[in-house]
N, CA, C and O atoms as CSV, one atom per row, in Angstrom:
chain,resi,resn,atom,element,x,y,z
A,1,UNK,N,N,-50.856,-117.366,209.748
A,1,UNK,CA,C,-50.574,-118.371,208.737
A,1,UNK,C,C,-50.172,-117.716,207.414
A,1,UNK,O,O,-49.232,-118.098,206.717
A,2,UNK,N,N,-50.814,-116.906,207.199
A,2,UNK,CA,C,-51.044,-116.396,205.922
A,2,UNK,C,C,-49.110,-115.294,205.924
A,2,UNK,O,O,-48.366,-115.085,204.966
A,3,UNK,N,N,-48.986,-114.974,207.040
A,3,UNK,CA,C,-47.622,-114.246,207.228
A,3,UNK,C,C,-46.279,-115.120,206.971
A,3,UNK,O,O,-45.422,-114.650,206.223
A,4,UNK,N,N,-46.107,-116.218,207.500
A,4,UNK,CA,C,-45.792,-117.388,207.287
A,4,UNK,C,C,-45.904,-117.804,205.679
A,4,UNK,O,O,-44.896,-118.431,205.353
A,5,UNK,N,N,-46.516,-117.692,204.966
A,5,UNK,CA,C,-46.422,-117.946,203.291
A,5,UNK,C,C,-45.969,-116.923,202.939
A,5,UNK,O,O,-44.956,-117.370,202.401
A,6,UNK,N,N,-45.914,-115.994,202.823
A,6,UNK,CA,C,-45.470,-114.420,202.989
A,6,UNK,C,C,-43.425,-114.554,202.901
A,6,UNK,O,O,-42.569,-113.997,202.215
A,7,UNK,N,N,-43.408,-115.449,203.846
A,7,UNK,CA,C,-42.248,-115.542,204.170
A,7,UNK,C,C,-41.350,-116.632,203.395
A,7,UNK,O,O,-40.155,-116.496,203.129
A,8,UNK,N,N,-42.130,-117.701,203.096
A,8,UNK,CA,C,-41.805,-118.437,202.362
A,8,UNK,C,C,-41.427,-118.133,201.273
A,8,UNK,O,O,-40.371,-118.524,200.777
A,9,UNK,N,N,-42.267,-117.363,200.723
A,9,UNK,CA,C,-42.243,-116.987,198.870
A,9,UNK,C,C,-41.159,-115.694,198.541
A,9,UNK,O,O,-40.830,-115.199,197.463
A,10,UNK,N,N,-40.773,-115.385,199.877
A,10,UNK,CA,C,-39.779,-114.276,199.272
A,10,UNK,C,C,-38.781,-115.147,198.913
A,10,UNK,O,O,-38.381,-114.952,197.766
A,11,UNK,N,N,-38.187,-116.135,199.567
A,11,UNK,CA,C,-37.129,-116.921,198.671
A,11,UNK,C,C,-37.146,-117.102,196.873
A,11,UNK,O,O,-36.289,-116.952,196.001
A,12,UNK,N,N,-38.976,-117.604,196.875
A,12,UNK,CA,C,-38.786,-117.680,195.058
A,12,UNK,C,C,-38.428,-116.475,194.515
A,12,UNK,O,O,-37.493,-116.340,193.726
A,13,UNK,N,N,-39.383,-115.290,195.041
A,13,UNK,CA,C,-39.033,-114.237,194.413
A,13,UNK,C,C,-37.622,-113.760,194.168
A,13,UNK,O,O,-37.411,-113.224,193.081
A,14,UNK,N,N,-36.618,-113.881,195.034
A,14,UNK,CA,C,-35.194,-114.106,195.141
A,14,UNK,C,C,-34.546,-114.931,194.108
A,14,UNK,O,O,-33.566,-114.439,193.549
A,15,UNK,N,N,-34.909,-116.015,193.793
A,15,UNK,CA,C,-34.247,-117.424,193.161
A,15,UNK,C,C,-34.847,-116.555,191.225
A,15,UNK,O,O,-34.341,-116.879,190.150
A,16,UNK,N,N,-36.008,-115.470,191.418
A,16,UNK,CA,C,-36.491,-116.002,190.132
A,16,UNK,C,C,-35.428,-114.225,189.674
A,16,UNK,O,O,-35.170,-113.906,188.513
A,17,UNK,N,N,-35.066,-113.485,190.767
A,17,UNK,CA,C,-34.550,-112.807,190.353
A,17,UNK,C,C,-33.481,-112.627,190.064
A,17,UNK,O,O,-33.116,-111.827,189.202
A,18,UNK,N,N,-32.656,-113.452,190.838
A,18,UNK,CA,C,-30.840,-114.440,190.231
A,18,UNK,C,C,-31.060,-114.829,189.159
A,18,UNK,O,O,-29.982,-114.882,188.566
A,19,UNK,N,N,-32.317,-115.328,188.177
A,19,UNK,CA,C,-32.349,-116.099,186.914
A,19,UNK,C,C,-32.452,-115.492,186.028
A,19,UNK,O,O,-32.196,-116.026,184.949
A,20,UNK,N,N,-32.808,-114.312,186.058
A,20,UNK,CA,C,-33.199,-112.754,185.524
A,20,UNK,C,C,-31.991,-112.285,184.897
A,20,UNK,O,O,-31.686,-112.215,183.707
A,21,UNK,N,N,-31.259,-111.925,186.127
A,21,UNK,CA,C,-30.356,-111.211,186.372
A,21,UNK,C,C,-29.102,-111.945,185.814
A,21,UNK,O,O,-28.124,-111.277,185.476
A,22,UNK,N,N,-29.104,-113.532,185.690
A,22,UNK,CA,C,-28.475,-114.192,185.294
A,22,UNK,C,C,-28.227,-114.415,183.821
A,22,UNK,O,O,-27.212,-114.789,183.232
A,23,UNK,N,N,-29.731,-114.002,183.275
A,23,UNK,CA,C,-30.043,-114.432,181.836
A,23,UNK,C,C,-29.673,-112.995,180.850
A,23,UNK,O,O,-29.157,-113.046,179.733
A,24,UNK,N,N,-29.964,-112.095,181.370
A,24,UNK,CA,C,-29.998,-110.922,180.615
A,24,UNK,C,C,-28.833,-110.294,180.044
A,24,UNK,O,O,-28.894,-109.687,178.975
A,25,UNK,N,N,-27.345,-110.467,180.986
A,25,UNK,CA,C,-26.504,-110.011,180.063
A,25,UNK,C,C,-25.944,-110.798,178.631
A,25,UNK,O,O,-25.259,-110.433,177.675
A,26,UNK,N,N,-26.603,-112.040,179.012
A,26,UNK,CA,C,-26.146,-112.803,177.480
A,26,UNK,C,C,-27.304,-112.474,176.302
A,26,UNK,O,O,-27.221,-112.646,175.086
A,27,UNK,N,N,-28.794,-111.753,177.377
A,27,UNK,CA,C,-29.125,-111.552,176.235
A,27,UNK,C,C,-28.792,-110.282,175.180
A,27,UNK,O,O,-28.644,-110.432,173.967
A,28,UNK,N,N,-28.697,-108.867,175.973
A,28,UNK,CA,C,-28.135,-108.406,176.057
A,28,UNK,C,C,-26.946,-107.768,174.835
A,28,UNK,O,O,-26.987,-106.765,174.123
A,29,UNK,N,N,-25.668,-109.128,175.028
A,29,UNK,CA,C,-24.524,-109.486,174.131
A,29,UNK,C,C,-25.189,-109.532,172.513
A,29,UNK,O,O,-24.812,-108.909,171.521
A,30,UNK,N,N,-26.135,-110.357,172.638
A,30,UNK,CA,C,-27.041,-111.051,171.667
A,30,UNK,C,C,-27.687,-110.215,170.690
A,30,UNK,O,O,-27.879,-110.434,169.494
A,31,UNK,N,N,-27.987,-109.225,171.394
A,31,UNK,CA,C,-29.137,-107.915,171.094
A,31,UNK,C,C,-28.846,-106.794,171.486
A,31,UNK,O,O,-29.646,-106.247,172.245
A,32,UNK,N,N,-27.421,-105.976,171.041
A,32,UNK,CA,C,-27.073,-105.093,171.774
A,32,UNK,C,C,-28.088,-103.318,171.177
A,32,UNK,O,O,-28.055,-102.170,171.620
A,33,UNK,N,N,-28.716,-103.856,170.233
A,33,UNK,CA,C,-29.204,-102.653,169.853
A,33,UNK,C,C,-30.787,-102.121,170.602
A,33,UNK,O,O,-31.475,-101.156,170.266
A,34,UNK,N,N,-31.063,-103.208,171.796
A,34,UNK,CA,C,-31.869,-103.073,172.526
A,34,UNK,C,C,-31.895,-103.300,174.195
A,34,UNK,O,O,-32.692,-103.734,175.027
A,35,UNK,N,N,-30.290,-102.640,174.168
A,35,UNK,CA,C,-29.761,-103.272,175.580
A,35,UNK,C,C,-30.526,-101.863,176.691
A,35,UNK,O,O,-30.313,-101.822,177.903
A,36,UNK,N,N,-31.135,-101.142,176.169
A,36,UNK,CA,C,-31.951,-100.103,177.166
A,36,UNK,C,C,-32.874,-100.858,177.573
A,36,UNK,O,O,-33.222,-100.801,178.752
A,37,UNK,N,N,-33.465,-101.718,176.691
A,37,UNK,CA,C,-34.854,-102.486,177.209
A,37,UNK,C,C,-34.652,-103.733,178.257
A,37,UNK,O,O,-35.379,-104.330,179.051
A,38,UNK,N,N,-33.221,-103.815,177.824
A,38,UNK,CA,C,-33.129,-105.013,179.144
A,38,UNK,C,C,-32.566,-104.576,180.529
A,38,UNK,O,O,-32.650,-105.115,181.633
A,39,UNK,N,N,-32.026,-103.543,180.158
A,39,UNK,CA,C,-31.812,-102.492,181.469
A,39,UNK,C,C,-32.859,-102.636,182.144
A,39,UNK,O,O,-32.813,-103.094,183.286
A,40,UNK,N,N,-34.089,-102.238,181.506
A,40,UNK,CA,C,-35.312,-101.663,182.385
A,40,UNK,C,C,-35.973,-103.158,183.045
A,40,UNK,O,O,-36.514,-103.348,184.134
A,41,UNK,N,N,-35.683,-104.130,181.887
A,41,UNK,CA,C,-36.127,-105.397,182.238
A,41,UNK,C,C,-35.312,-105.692,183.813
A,41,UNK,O,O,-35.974,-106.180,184.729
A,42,UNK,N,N,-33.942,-105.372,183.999
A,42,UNK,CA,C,-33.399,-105.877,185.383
A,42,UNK,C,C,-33.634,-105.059,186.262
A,42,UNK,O,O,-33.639,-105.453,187.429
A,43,UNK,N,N,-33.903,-103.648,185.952
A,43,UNK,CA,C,-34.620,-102.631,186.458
A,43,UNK,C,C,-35.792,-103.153,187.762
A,43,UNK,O,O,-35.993,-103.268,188.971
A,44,UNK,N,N,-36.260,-103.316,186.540
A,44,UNK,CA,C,-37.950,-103.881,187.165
A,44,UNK,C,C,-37.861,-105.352,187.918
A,44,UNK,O,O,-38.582,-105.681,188.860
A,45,UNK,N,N,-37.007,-106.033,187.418
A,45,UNK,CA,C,-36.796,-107.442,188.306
A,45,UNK,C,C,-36.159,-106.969,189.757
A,45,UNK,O,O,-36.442,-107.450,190.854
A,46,UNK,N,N,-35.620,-106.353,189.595
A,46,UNK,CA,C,-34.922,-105.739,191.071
A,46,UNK,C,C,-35.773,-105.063,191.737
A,46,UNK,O,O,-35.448,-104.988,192.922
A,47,UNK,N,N,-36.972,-104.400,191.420
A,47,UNK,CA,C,-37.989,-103.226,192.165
A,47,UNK,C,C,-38.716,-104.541,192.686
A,47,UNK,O,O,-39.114,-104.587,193.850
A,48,UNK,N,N,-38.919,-105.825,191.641
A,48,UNK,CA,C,-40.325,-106.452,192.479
A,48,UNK,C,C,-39.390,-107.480,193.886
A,48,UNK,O,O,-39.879,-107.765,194.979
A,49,UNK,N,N,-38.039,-107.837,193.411
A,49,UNK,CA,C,-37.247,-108.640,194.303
A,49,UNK,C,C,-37.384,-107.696,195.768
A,49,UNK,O,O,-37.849,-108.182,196.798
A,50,UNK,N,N,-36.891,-106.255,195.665
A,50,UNK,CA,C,-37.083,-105.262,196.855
A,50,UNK,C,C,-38.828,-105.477,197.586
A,50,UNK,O,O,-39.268,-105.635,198.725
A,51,UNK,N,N,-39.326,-105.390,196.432
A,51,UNK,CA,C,-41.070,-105.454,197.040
A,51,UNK,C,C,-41.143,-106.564,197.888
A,51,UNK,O,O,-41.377,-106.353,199.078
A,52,UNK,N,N,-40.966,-107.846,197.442
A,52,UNK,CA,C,-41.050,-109.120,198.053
A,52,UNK,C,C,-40.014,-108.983,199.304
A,52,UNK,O,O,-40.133,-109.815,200.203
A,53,UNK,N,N,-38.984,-107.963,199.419
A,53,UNK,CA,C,-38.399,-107.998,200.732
A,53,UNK,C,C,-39.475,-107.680,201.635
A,53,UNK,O,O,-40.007,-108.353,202.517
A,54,UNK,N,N,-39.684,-106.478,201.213
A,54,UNK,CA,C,-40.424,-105.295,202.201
A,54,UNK,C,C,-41.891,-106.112,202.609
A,54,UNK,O,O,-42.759,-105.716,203.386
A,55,UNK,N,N,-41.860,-107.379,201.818
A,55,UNK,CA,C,-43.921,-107.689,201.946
A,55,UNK,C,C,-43.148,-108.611,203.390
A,55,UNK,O,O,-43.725,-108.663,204.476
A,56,UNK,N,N,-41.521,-109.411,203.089
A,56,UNK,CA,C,-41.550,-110.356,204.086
A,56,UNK,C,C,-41.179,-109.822,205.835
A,56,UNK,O,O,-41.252,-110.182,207.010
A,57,UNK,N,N,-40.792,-108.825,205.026
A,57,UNK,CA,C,-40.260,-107.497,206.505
A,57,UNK,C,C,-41.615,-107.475,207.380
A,57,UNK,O,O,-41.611,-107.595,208.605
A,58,UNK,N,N,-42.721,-107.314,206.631
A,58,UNK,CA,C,-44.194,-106.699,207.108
A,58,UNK,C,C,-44.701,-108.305,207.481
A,58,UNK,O,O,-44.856,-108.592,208.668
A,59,UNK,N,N,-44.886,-109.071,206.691
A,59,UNK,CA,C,-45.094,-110.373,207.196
A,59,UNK,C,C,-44.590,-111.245,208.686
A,59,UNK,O,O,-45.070,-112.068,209.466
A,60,UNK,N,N,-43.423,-110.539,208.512
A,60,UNK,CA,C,-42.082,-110.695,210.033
A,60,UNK,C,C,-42.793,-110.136,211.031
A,60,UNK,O,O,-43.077,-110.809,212.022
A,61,UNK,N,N,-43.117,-109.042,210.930
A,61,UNK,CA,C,-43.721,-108.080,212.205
A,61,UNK,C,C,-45.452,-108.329,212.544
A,61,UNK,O,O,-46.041,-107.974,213.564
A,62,UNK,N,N,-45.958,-108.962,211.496
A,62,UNK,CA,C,-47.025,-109.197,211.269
A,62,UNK,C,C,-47.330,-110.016,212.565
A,62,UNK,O,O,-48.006,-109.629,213.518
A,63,UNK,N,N,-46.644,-111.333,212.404
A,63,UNK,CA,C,-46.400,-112.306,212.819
A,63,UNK,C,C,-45.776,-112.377,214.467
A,63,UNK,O,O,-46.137,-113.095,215.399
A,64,UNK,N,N,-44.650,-111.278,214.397
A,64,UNK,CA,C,-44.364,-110.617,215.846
A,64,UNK,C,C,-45.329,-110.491,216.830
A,64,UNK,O,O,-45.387,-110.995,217.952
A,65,UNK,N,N,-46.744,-109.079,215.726
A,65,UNK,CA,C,-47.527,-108.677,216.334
A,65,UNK,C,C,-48.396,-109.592,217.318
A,65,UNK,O,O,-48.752,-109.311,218.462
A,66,UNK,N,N,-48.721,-111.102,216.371
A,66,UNK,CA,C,-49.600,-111.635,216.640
A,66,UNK,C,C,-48.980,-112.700,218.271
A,66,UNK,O,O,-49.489,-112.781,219.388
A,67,UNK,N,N,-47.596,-113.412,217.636
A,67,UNK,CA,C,-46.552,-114.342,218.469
A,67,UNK,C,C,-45.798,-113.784,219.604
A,67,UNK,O,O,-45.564,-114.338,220.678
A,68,UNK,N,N,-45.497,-112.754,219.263
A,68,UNK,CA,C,-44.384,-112.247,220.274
A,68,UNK,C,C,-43.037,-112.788,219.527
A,68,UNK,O,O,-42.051,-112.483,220.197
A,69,UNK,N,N,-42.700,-113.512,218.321
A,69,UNK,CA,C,-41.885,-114.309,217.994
A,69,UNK,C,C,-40.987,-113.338,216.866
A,69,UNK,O,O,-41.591,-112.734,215.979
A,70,UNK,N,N,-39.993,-113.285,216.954
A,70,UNK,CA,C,-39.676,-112.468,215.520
A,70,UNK,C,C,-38.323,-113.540,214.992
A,70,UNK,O,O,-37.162,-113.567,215.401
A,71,UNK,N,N,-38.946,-114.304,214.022
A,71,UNK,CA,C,-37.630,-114.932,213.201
A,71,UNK,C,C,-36.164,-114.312,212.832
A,71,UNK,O,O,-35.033,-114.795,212.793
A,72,UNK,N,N,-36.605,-113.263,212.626
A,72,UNK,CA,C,-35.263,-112.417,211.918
A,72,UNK,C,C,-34.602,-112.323,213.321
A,72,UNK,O,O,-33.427,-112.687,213.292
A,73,UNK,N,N,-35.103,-111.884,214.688
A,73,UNK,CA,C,-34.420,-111.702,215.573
A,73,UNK,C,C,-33.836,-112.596,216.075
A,73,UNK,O,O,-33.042,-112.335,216.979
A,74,UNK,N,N,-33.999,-113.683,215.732
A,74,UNK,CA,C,-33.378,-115.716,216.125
A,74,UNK,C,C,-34.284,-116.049,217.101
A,74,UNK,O,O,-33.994,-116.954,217.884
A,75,UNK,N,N,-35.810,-115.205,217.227
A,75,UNK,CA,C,-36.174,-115.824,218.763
A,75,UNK,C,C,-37.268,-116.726,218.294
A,75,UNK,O,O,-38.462,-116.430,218.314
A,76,UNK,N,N,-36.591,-118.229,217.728
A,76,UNK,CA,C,-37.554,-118.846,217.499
A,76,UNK,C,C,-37.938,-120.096,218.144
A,76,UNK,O,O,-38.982,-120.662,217.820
């Protein structure tokens, strides 16, 4: 169950990192004398978007382990 929410939430994590990624070069424009800090800001939005892959990768197999079922593979 708990693998299954796992899986769910990588989408937000996804959606919140398009909004990120979306927002920053205007801020960016705005504030160019601190455009290193927003570097690091998309930096870091991109390391946790990768994390939330890798938790749903492990959640996938998790779930394999338990089902025999692997979504990603279409065998659902």
């Amino acid at each position: 169950e708990a693998a299954k929410e796992v899986v769910k939430s990588d989408d937000i994590v996804d959606n919140l990192f398009l909004k990120v990624k979306g927002e920053l070069p205007e801020l960016m424009q705005k504030d160019a004398k601190n455009a290193e800090y927003y570097i690091d800001l998309i930096m870091i939005a991109k390391y946790l978007e990768r994390i939330g892959d890798h938790a749903e990768n492990i959640a996938q197999w998790v779930e394999y382990s338990i089902t025999g079922v692997h979504e990603a593979l279409g065998q659902e």
